[in-house]
N, CA and C atoms as a LAMMPS dump frame, in Angstrom:
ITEM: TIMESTEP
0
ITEM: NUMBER OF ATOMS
324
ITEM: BOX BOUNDS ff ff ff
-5.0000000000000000e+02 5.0000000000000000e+02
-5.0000000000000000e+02 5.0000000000000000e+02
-5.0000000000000000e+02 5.0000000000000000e+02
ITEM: ATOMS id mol type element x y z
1 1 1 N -286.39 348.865 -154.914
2 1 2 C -285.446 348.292 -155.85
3 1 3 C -284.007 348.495 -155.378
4 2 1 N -283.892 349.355 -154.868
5 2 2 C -282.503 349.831 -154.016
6 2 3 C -281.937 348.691 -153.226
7 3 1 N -282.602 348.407 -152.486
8 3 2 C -282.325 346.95 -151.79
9 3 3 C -281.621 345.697 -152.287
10 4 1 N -282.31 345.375 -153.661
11 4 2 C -282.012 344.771 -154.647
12 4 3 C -280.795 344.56 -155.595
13 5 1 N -280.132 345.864 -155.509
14 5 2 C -278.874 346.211 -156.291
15 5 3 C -277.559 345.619 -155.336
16 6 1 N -276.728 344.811 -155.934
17 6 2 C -275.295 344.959 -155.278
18 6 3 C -274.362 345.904 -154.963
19 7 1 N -274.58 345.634 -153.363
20 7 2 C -273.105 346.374 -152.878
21 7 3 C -271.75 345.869 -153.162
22 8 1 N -271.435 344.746 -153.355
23 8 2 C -270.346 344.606 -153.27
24 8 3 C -269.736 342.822 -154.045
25 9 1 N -269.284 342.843 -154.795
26 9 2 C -268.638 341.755 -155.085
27 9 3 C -268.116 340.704 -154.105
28 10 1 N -268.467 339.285 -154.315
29 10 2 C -268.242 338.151 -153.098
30 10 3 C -267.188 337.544 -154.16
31 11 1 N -265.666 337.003 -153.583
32 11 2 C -265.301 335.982 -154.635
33 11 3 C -265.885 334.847 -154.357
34 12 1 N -265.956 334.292 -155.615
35 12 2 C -266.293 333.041 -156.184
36 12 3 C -265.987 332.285 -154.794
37 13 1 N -264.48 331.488 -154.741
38 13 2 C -263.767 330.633 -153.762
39 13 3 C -264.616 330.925 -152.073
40 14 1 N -264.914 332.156 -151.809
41 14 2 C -265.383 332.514 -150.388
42 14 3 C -266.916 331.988 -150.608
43 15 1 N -267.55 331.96 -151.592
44 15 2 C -268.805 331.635 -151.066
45 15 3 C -268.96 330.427 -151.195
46 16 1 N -268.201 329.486 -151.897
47 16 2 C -268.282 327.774 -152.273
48 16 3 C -267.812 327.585 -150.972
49 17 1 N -266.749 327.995 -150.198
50 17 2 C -266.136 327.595 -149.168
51 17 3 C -267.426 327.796 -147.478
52 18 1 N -268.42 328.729 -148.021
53 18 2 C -269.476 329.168 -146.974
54 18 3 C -270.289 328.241 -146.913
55 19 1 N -270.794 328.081 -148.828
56 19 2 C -271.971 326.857 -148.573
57 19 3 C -271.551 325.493 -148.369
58 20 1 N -270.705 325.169 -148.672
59 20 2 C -270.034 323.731 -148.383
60 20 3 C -270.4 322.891 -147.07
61 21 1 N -270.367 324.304 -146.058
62 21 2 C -270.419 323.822 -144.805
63 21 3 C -272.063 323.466 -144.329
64 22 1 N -273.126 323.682 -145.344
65 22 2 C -274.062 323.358 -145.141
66 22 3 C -274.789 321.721 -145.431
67 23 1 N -275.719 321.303 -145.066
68 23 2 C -276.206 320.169 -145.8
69 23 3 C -277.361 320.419 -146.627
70 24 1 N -277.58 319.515 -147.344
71 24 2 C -278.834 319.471 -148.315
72 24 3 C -280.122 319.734 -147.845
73 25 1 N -280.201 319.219 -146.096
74 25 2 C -281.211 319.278 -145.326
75 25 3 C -281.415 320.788 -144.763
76 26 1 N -280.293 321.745 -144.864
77 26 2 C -280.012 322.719 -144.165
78 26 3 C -280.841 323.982 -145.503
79 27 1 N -281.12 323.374 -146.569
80 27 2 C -281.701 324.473 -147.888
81 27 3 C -282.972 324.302 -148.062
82 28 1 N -283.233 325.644 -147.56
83 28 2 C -284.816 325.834 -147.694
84 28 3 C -285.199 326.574 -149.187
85 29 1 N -286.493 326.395 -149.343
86 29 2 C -287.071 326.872 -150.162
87 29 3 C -288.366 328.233 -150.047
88 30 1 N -288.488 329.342 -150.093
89 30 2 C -289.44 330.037 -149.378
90 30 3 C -291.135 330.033 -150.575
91 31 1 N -291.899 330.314 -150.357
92 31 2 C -293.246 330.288 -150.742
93 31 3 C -292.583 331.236 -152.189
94 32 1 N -291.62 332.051 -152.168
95 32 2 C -291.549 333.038 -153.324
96 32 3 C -290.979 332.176 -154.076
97 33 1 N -290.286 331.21 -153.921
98 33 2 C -289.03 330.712 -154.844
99 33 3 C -289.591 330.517 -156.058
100 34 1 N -291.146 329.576 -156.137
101 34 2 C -291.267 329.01 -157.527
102 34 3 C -292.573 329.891 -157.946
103 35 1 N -293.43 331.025 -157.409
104 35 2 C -293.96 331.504 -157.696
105 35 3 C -294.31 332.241 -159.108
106 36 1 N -293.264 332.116 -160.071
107 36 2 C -292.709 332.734 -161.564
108 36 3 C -292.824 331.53 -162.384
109 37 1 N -293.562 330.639 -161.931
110 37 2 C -293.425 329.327 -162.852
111 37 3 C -294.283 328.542 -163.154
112 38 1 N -294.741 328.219 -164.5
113 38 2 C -296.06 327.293 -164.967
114 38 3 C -295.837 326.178 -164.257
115 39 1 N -296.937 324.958 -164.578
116 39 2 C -296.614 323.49 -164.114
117 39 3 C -295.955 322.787 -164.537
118 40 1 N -295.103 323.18 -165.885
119 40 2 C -294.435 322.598 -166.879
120 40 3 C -293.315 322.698 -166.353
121 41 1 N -292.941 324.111 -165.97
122 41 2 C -291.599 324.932 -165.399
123 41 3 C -291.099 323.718 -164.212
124 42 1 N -292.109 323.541 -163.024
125 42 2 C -291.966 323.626 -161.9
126 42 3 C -291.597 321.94 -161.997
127 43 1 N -291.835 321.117 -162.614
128 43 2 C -291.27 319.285 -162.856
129 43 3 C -289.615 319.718 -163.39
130 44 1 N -289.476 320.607 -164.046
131 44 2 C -288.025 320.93 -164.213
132 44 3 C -286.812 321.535 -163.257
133 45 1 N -287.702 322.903 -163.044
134 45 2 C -286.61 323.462 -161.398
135 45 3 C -287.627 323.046 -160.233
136 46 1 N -287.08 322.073 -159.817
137 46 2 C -287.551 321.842 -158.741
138 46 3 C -286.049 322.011 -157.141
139 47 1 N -286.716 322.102 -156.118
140 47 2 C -286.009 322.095 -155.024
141 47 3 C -284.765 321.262 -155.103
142 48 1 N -284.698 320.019 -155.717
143 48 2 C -283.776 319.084 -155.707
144 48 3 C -282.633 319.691 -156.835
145 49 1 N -283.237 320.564 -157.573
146 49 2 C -282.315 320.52 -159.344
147 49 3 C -281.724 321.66 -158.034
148 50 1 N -282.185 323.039 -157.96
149 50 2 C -281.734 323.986 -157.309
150 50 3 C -280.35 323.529 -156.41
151 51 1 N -280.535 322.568 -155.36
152 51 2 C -279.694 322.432 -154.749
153 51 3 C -279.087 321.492 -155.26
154 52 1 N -278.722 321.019 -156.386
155 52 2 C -278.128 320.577 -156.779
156 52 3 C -277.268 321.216 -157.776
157 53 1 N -277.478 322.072 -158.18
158 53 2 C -276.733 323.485 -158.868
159 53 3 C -276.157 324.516 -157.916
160 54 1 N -277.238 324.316 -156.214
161 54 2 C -275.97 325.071 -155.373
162 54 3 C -274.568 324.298 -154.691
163 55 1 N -275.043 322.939 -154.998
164 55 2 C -273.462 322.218 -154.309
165 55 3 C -272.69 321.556 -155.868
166 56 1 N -273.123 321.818 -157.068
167 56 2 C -272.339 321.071 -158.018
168 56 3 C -271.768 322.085 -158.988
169 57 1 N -272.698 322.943 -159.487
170 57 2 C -272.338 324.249 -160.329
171 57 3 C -271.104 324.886 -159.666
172 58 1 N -269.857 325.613 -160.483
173 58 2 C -269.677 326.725 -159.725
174 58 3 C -270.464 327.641 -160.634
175 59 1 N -270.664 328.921 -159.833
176 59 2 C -270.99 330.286 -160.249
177 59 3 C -270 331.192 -161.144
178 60 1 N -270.239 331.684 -161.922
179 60 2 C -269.004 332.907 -162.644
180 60 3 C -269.346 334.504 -162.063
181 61 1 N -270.489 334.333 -161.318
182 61 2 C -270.265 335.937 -160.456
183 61 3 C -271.2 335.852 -159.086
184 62 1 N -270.815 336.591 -158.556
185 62 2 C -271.463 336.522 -157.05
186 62 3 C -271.325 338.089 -156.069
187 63 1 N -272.476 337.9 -155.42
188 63 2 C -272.66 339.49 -155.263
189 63 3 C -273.824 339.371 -153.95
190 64 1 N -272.869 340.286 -152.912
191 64 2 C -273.771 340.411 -152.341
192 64 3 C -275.011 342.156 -152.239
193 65 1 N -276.336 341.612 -151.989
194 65 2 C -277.191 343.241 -152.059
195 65 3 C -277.31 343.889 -150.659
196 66 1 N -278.052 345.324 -151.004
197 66 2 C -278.049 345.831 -150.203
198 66 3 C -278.867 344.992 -149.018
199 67 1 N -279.636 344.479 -149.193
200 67 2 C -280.867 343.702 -148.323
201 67 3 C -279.876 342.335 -147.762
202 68 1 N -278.642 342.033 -147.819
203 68 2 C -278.246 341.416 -147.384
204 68 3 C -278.095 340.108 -148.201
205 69 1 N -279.351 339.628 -149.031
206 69 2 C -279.296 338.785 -149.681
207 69 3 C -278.137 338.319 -150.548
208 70 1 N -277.808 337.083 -151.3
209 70 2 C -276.826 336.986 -151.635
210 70 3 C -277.199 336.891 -153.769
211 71 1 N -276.46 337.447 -154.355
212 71 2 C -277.285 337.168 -155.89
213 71 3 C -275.918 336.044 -156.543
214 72 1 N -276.64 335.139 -156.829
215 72 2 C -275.369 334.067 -157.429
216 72 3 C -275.791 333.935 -158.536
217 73 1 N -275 333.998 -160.036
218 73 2 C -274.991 333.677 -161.161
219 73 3 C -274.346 332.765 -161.965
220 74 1 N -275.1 331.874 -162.522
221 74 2 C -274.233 330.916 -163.207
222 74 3 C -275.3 330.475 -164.44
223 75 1 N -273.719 330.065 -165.916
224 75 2 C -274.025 329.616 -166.554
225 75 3 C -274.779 328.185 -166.917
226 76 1 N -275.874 328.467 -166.942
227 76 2 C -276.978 326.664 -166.662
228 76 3 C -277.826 326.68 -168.392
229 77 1 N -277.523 325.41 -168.872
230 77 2 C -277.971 325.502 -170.336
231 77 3 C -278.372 326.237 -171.011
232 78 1 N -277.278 326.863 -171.463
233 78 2 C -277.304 328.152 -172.599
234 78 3 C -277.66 329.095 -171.919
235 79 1 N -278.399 329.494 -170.916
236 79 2 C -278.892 330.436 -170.31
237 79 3 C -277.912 331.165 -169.082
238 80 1 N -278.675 332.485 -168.809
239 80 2 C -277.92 332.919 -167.652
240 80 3 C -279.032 333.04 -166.292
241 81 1 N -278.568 331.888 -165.557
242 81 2 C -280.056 332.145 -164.327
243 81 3 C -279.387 332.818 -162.864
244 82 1 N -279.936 333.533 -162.85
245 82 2 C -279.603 334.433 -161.073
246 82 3 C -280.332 333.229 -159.947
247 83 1 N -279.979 333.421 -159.01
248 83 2 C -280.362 332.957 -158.107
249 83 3 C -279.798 333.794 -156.617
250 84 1 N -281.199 333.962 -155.733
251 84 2 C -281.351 334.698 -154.932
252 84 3 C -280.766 334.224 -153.556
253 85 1 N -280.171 333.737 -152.663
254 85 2 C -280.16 333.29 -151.159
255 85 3 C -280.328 334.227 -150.312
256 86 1 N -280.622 333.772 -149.476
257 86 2 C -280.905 334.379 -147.801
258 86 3 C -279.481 333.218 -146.845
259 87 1 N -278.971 333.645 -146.488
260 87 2 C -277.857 332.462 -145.858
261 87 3 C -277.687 333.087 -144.562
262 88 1 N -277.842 332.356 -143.522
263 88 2 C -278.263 332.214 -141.954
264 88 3 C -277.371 331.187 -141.305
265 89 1 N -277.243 331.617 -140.129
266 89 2 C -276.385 330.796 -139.459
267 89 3 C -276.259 329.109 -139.915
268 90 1 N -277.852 329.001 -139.147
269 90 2 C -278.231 327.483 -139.876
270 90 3 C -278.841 327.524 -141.244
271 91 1 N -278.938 327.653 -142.077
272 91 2 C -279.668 327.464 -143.584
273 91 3 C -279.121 328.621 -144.266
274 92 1 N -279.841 327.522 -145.503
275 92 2 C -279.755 328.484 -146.669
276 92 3 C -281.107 328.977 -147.214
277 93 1 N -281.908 330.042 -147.379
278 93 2 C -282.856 329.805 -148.113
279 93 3 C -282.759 330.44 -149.191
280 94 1 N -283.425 329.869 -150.749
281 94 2 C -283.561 330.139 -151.624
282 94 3 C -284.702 331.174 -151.828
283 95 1 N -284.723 332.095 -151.936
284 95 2 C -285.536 333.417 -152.189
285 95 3 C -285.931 333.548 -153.33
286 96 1 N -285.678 333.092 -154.33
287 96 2 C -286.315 332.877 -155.739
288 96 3 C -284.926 332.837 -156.838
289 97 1 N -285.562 332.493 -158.115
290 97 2 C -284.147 332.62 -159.056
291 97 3 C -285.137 333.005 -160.279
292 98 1 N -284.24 333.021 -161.819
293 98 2 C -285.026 333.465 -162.824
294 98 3 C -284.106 333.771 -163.269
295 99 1 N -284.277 333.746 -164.89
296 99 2 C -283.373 333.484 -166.291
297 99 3 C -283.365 335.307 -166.574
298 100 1 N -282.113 335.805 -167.05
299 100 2 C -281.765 336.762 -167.274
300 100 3 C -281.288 336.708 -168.548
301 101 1 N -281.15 337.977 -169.015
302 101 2 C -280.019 338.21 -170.662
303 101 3 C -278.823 338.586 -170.046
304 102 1 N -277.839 338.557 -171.319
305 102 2 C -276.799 338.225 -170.868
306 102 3 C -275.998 339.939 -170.288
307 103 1 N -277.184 340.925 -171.024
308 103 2 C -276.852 342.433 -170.642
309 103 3 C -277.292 342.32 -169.767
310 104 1 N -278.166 342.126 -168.754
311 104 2 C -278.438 341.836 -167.629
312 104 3 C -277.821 341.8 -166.693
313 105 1 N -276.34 340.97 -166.948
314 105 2 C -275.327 340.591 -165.366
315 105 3 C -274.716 341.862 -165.406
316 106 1 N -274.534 342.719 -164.321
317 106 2 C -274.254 343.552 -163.446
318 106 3 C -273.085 343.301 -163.283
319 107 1 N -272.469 344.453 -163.972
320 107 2 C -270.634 344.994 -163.568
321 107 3 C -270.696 345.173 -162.187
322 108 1 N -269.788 344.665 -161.608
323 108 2 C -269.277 344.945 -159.616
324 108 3 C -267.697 345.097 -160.352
């Protein structure tokens, strides 16, 4: 779980300015991403909605963990959903995401 926790606060502006430089073709999805999700779930977040919330949403917090990974949070209908990246020279991959409470988001 250690891994998991943020080291360190990313601003907002630095990471829109990171992924920007990617394409749509460049965002992967890994076998974990939708693993947390009925069949009902999965016609809703699908690969397309995802990256379409990573190039249209901004985020209100961003954080990178110890494992390197990146944790991005943003307000998405009424809810608060995390979302996980892996971000690599070439790609992005999505490592999974999932709906949180709002005690949940993590002071940095």
């Amino acid at each position: 779980m250690f891994n998991t926790r943020i080291r360190a606060k990313v601003e907002i502006c630095a990471f829109l300015d990171r992924i920007k430089k990617y394409k749509e073709e460049q965002i992967d999805c890994t076998e974990h991403t939708f693993f947390r999700l009925n069949e009902a779930q999965r016609k809703i977040y699908t690969y397309k909605e995802l990256t379409r919330i990573l190039f249209k949403e901004t985020p209100f917090l961003v954080g990178i963990q110890f494992n390197d990974n990146y944790a991005v949070f943003y307000h998405y209908k009424n809810k608060v959903l995390k979302i996980i990246l892996s971000i690599g020279d070439r790609k992005i991959n999505i490592v999974t995401f999932y709906f949180i409470e709002e005690w949940q988001i993590p002071e940095i």
